[in-house]
C-alpha positions, 0 to 999 in steps of 0.5 A, a space after each residue: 885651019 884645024 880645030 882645038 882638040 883635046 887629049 881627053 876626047 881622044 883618050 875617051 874615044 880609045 877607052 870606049 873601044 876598049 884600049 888599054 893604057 900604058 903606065 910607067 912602071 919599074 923603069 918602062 911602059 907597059 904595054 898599051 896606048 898613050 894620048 899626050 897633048 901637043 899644042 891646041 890643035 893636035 894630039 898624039 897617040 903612042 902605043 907601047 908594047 909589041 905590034 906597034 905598027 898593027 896597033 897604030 893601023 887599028 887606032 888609026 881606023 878608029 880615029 878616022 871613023 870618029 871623024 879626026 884626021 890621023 896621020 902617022 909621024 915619026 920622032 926626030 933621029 929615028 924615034 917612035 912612031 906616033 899618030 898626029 891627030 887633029 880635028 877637020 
């Protein structure tokens, strides 16, 4: 079973290997990355903005190098895609 993760470690990581972070602003996210908590053993990252799919595959190197276990899902009926990371 998975070790607690929590978002802010992820999210600590991603902005010392200089990511930048989505906001929500007039209507619509920004470009960059977001980190949300989904229960105490996993977390998922998003990437807003053009180039998800090379974004993800860069974080997702990241993430592995640091030791988390990252796969790529993708949301009910069709959604974005998110990486699901989790602590061996």
């Amino acid at each position: 079973m998975g070790r607690r993760i929590r978002a802010a470690s992820v999210e600590r990581l991603l902005i010392d290997q200089g990511h930048e972070f989505s906001e929500f602003e007039g209507g619509d996210w920004d470009p960059g990355v977001r980190v949300a908590q989904a229960g105490t053993r996993a977390v998922h990252v998003f990437y807003d903005g053009p180039g998800e799919a090379d974004q993800l595959d860069s974080i997702t190197a990241e993430l592995r190098a640091a030791g988390y276990h990252v796969v790529a899902t993708q949301q009910d009926r069709g959604g974005r895609w998110r990486l699901e990371v989790t602590r061996p």
